[in-house]
C-alpha positions in Angstrom: 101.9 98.1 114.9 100.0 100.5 116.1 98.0 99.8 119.6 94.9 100.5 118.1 94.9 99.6 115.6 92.0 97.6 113.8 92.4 94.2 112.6 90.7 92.3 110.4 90.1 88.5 110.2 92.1 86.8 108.2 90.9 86.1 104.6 87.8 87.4 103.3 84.2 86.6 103.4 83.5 85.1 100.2 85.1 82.4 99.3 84.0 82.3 95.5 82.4 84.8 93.2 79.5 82.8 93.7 79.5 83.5 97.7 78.0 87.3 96.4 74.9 85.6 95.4 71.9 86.4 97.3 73.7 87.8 99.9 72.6 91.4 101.3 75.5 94.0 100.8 75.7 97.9 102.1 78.1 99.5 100.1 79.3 102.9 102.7 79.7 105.4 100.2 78.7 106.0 96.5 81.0 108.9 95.8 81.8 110.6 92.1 85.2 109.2 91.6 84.1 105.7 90.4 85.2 103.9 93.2 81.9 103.1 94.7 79.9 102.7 91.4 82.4 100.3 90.5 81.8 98.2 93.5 78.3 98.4 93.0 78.1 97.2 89.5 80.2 93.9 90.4 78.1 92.8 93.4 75.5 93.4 90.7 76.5 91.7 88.9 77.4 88.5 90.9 74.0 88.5 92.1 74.0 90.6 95.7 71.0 92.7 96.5 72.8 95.9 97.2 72.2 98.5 99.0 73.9 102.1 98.7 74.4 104.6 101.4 75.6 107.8 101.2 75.5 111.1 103.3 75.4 113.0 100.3 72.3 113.8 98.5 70.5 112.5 95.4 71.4 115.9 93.4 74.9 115.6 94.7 75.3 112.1 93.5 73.1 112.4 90.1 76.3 111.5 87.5 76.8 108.6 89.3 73.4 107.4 89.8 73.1 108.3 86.1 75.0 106.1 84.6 74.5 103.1 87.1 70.7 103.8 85.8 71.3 104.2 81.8 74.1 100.8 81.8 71.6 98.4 80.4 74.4 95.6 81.2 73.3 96.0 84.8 70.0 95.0 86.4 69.5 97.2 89.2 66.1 95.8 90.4 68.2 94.6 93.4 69.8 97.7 94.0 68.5 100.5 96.7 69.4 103.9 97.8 69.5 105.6 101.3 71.0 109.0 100.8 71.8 111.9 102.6 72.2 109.7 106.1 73.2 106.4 107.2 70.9 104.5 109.1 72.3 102.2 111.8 70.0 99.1 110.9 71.3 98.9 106.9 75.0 98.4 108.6 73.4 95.8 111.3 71.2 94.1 109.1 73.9 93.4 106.1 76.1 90.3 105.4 78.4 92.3 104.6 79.4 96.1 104.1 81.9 97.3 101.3 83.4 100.4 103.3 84.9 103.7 101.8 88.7 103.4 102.8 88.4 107.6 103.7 86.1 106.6 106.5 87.8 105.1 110.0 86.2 102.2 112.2 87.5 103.6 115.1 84.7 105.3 116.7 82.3 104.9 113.8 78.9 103.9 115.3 78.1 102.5 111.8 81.1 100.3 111.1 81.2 98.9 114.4 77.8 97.6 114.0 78.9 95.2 111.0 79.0 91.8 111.2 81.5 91.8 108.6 83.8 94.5 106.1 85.2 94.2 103.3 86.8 96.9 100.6 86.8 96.6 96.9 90.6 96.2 97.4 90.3 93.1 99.4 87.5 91.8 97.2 89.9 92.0 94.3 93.2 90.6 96.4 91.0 87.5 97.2 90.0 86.3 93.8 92.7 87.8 91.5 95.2 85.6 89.9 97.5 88.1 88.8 101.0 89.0 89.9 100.6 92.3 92.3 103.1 95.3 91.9 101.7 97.4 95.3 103.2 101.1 95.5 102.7 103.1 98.3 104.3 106.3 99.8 103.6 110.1 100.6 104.6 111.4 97.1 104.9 110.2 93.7 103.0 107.6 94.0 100.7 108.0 90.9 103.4 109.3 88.5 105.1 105.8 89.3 102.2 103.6 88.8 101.5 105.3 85.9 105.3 105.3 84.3 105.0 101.2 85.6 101.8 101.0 83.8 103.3 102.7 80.4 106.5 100.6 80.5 105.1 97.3 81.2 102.2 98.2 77.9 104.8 99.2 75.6 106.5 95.6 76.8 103.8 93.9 75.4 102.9 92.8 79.4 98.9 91.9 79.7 98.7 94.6 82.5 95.9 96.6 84.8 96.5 99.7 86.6 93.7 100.7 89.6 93.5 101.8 93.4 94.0 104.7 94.7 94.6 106.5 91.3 90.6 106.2 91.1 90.1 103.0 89.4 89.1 100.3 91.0 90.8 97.0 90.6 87.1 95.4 90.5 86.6 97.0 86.8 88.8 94.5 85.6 89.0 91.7 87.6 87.9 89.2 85.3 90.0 90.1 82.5 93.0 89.1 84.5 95.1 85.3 85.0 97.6 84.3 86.2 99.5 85.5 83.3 98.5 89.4 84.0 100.4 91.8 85.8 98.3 93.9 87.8 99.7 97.6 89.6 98.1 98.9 92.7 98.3 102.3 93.7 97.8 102.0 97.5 97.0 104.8 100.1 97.7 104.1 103.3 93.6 104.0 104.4 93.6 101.2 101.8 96.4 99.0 103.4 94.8 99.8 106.8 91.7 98.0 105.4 93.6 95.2 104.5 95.3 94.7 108.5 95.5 91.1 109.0 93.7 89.8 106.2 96.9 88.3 105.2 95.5 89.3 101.3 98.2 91.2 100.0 101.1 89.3 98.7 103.2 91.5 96.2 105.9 90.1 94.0 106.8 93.8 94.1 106.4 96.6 96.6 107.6 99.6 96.2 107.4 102.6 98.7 108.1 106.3 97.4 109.5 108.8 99.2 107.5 109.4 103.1 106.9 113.1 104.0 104.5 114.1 106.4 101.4 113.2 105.2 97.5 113.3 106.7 98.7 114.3 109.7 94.9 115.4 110.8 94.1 111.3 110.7 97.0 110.1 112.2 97.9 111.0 115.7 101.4 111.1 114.2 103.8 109.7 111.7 104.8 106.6 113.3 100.9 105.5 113.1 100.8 107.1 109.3 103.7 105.2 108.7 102.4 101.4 110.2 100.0 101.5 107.2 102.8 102.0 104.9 104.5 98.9 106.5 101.7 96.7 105.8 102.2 97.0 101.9 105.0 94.0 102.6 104.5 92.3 105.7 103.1 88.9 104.2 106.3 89.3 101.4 107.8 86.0 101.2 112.0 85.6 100.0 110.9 85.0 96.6 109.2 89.0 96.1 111.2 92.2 95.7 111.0 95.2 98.3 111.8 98.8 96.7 112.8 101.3 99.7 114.4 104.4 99.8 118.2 105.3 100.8 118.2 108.7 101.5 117.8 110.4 104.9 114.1 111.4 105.4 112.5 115.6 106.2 114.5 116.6 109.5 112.7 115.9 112.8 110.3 113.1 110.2 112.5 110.0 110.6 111.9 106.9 113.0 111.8 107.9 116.2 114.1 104.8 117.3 116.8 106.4 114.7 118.0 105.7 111.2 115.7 106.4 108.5 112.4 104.8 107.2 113.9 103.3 104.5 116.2 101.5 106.7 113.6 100.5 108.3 111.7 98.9 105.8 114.5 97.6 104.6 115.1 95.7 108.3 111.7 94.3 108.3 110.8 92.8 105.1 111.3 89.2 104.5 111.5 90.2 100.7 114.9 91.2 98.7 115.7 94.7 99.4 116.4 96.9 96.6 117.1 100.6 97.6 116.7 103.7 95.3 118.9 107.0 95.4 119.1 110.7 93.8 122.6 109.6 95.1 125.2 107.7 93.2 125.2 104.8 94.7 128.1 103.0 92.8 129.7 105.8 95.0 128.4 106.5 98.2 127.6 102.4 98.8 129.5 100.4 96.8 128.6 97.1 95.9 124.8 97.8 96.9 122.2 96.4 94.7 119.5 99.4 93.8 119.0 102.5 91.3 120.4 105.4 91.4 121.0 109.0 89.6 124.2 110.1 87.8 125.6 112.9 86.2 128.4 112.9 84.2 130.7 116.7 84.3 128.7 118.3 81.9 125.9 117.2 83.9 123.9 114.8 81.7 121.7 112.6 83.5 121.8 108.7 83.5 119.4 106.3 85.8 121.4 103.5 86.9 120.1 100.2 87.9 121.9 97.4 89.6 120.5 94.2 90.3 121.5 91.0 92.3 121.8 88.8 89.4 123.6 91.5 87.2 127.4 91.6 87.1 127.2 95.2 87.1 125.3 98.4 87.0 123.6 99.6 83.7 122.0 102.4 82.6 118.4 102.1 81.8 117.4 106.3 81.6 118.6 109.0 79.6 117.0 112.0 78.3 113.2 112.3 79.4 110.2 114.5 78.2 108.8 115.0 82.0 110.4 118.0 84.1 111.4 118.5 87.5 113.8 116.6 89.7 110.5 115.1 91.7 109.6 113.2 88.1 113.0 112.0 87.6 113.2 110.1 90.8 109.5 108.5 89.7 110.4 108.0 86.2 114.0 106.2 87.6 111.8 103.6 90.4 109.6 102.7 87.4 112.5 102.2 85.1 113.6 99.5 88.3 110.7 98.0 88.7 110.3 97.2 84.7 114.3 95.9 85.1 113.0 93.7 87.6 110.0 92.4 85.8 112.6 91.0 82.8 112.9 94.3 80.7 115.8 95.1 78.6 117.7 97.7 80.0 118.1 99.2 76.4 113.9 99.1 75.8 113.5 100.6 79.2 115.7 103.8 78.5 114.0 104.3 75.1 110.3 103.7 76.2 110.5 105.8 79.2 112.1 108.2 77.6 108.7 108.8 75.5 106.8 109.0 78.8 104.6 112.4 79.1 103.6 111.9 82.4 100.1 112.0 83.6 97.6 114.8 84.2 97.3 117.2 86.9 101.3 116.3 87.8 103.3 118.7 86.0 101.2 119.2 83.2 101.9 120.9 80.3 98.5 121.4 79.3 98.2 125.5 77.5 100.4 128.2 75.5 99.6 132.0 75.3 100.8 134.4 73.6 100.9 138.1 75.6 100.5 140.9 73.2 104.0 141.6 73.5 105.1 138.5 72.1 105.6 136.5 74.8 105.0 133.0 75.1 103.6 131.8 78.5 103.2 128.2 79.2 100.8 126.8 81.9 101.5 123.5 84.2 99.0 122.1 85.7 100.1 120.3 89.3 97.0 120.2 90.9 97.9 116.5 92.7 100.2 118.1 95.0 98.6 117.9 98.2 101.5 117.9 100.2 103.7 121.2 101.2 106.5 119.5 99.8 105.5 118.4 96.4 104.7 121.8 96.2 108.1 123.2 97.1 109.6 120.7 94.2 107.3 121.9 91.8 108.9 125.4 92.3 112.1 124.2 91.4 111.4 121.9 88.8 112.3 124.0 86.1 115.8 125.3 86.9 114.4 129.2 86.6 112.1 131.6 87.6 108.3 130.6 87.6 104.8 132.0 88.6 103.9 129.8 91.0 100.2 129.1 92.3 99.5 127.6 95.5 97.1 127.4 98.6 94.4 125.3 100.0 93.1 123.4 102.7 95.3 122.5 105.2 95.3 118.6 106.6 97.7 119.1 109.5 100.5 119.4 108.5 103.4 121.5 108.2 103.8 124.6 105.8 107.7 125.0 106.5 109.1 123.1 103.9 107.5 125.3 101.2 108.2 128.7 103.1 112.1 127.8 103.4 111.8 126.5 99.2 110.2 130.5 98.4 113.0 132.0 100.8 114.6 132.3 97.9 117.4 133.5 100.2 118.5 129.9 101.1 120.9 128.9 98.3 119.4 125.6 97.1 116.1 127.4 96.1 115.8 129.4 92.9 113.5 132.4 93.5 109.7 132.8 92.4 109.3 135.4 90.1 105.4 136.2 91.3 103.8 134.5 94.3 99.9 134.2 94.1 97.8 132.3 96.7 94.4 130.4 96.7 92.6 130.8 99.5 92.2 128.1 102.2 93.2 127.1 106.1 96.2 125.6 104.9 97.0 129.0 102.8 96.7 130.9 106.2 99.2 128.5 107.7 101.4 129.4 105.0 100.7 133.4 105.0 102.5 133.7 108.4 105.2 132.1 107.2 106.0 134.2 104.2 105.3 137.1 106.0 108.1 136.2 109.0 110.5 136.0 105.6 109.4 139.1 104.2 108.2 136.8 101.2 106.2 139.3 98.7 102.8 137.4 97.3 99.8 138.6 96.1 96.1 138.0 98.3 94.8 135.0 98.8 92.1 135.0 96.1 89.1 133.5 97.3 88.2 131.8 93.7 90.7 130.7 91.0 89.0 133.0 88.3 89.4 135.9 90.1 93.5 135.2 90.6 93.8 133.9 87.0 92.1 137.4 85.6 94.4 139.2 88.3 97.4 137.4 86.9 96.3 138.1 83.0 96.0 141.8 84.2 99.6 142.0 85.7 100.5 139.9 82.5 99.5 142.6 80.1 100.3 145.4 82.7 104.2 144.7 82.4 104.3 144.0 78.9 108.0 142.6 77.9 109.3 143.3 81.2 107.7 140.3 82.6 110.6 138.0 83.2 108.7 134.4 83.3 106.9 132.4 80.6 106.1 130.1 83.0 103.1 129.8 84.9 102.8 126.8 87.4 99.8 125.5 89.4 100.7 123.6 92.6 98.8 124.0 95.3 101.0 121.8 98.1 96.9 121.4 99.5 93.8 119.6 99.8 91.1 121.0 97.7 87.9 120.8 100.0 85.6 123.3 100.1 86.4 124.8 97.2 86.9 121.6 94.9 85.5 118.3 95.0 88.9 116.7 94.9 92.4 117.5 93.0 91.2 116.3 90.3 88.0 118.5 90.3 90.3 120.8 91.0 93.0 120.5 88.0 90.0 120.4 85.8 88.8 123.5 86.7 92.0 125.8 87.0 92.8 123.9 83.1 89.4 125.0 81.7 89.5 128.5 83.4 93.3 129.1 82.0 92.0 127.9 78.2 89.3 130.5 78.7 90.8 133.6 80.6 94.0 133.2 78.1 92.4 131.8 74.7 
């Protein structure tokens, strides 16, 4: 654990729904995502006078404040506002405040003046009867939940999907037993929030692939990577712990050795299963996991092999969602539905139907150049990280556009500068480089230009690249040698863009009307 670390006491405040009654709540941050409003409609619900502070403005906040106000199915005589500021006595004066997981304790003059906090995670963790599948990790972590969530449906399972992939488990709380299955997405802000609270109890965790990640919150990956840890530290014998095998980014790994999946694999009192782009039935015989293989024509099969099973069995096949990065989210879903009782046979042919989610990879527009050609745009506006963005680029086994740029977070631009050197031989070469302005983008810029890596601006807007594009587009006629355009910006959106989401959004509604 990290020195310091916050801990929380161990349970939660409320010990019954009917605890909320009454009682005076702050809830630390409104927000647009749904999140917040969530949050605020329970407590109303239960009975809490609530009151909401934010340090954005009414006019900022107005959707969400909209439709808490036009829901007649909540009474919001109990509810207040304090916008634009936080004032120190709403935070003293409280039973309790609900705090936004982006905002840290440490040194927060607010927070520290609670007499107690809580999150809508641990609200939900305290009186949910379902059986938790948790999922952290630096990548992938959405396209999992989601392929989970799609699996376990089609399976006829009574399952919920929320957390960090902007729903909030609170929504549908009551809808759940003991007979549910609910998935959490987890960041690693939300599993700090949940530090000794001895809450989260997974039958399944699963942790995808760590990269450097939020390095301008953490001090460093060892203290980025103690929240990940938390996801199954109150695991008993009886859960599952999904880890990775392979070795971790050069110069990322523990700095006691080994990598982090052998780490988590060390530490959890849960069975260890490990995942692989490897064959495992090869490189570790005998080990219990899943794993990638390719046959000599190079036809790919997921692989799954379980404690219980006598041997290995294939459980993916063909599938409609490109890129190597999807395949190894699609493949930890497909173990995780093997593990929940799934046919291996069902799980091939239902994930196989799996489209993916939005703003990963999305297929989302066609247009047709006057020339003839056919272009088609992807979307990949939830890569945040350099090295999503550098998978992206590859994900197609050709030449791409490729769009990408934004705010920087503290980390790294390397891995995606080596990936556009097409001159290394594991990268296939971008066939037009444009860039979106941003801090992170200027980080990148001096990197390109060290490789001699061509790329045009950065734009300081994505309409103005987008019409620049359409103009080169027409400009070369049939000599262009790419139909396809991909949007993956390896960044954080602020400044620009409310979030990736915002930001998805706009570049998919810009691209239907620059190229309609």
């Amino acid at each position: 654990m990290v020195d310091n670390a916050f801990v929380y006491p161990e349970g939660c405040f409320f010990k019954s729904l009917e605890d909320i009654k009454g009682k005076n709540i702050t809830v630390m941050g409104l927000g647009l995502n749904g999140g917040g409003e969530a949050t605020v409609r329970f407590l109303l619900k239960h009975g809490a006078n609530v009151l909401v502070t934010d340090k954005k403005t009414k006019e900022q906040l107005k959707p969400t404040i909209d439709s808490l106000n036009s829901d007649l199915s909540v009474d919001t005589k109990n509810l207040k506002y304090v916008l634009g500021e936080h004032r120190i006595e709403d935070f003293q004066n409280a039973d309790v405040v609900i705090k936004n997981p982006g905002v840290k304790i440490q040194g927060n003059v607010y927070l520290q003046a609670a007499k107690n906090i809580e999150t809508d995670i641990s609200l939900f963790l305290k009186f949910t009867k379902a059986k938790i599948i948790a999922v952290t990790g630096s990548k992938g972590k959405s396209s999992t939940v989601s392929a989970i969530y799609y699996g376990l449906k089609q399976a006829n399972f009574d399952v919920y999907l929320g957390g960090n992939i902007t729903v909030s488990p609170l929504t549908f709380l009551e809808k759940t037993s003991e007979k549910s299955v609910v998935i959490l997405e987890l960041s690693s802000w939300q599993l700090a929030d949940l530090r000794g609270r001895k809450l989260l109890k997974p039958y399944i965790s699963l942790i995808t692939k760590i990269v450097p990640d939020h390095q301008n919150w953490y001090a460093n990956m060892s203290e980025y990577v103690a929240d990940k840890r938390l996801i199954y530290a109150d695991q008993t014998k009886e859960d599952y712990t999904l880890v990775d095998f392979d070795g971790d980014t050069v110069g990322t790994g523990p700095i006691t050795g080994g990598t982090w999946g052998d780490l988590f694999a060390s530490e959890s009192k849960g069975t260890v299963i490990r995942y692989s782009q490897k064959d495992l039935s090869r490189y570790a015989k005998g080990m219990n996991g899943a794993w990638q293989s390719f046959d000599d024509d190079n036809v790919f099969s997921g692989m799954v092999k379980l404690p219980d099973w006598p041997k290995a069995q294939k459980v993916l096949g063909k599938l409609k969602v490109p890129g190597v990065h999807m395949r190894c989210n699609t493949m930890n879903a497909a173990l995780v539905l093997a593990i929940m009782g799934v046919e291996p046979a069902f799980i091939e042919s239902t994930l196989g139907q799996w489209t993916g989610i939005p703003h990963r990879l999305q297929f989302f527009h066609t247009w047709q150049s006057p020339s003839g050609i056919k272009f088609r745009f992807f979307n990949d506006s939830c890569s945040t990280v350099p090295e999503a963005a550098a998978v992206a680029s590859q994900s197609f086994g050709k030449q791409v556009v490729f769009i990408t740029g934004g705010t920087d977070k503290g980390l790294d631009f390397m891995p995606l500068a080596a990936t556009l050197n097409y001159k290394d031989s594991f990268s296939t070469k971008v066939y037009k480089l444009y860039l979106l302005d941003g801090t992170g983008t200027e980080k990148l810029v001096q990197l390109l230009k060290k490789d001699q890596i061509d790329f045009d601006k950065p734009f300081d807007s994505l309409e103005l690249l987008l019409k620049k594009l359409k103009e080169d587009l027409l400009m070369a006629g049939d000599s262009f040698l790419s139909d396809t355009i991909v949007f993956s910006p390896g960044a954080t959106s602020f400044g620009m863009f409310t979030n990736e989401f915002d930001r998805g959004n706009k570049f998919m509604n810009l691209v239907k009307e620059i190229f309609a």
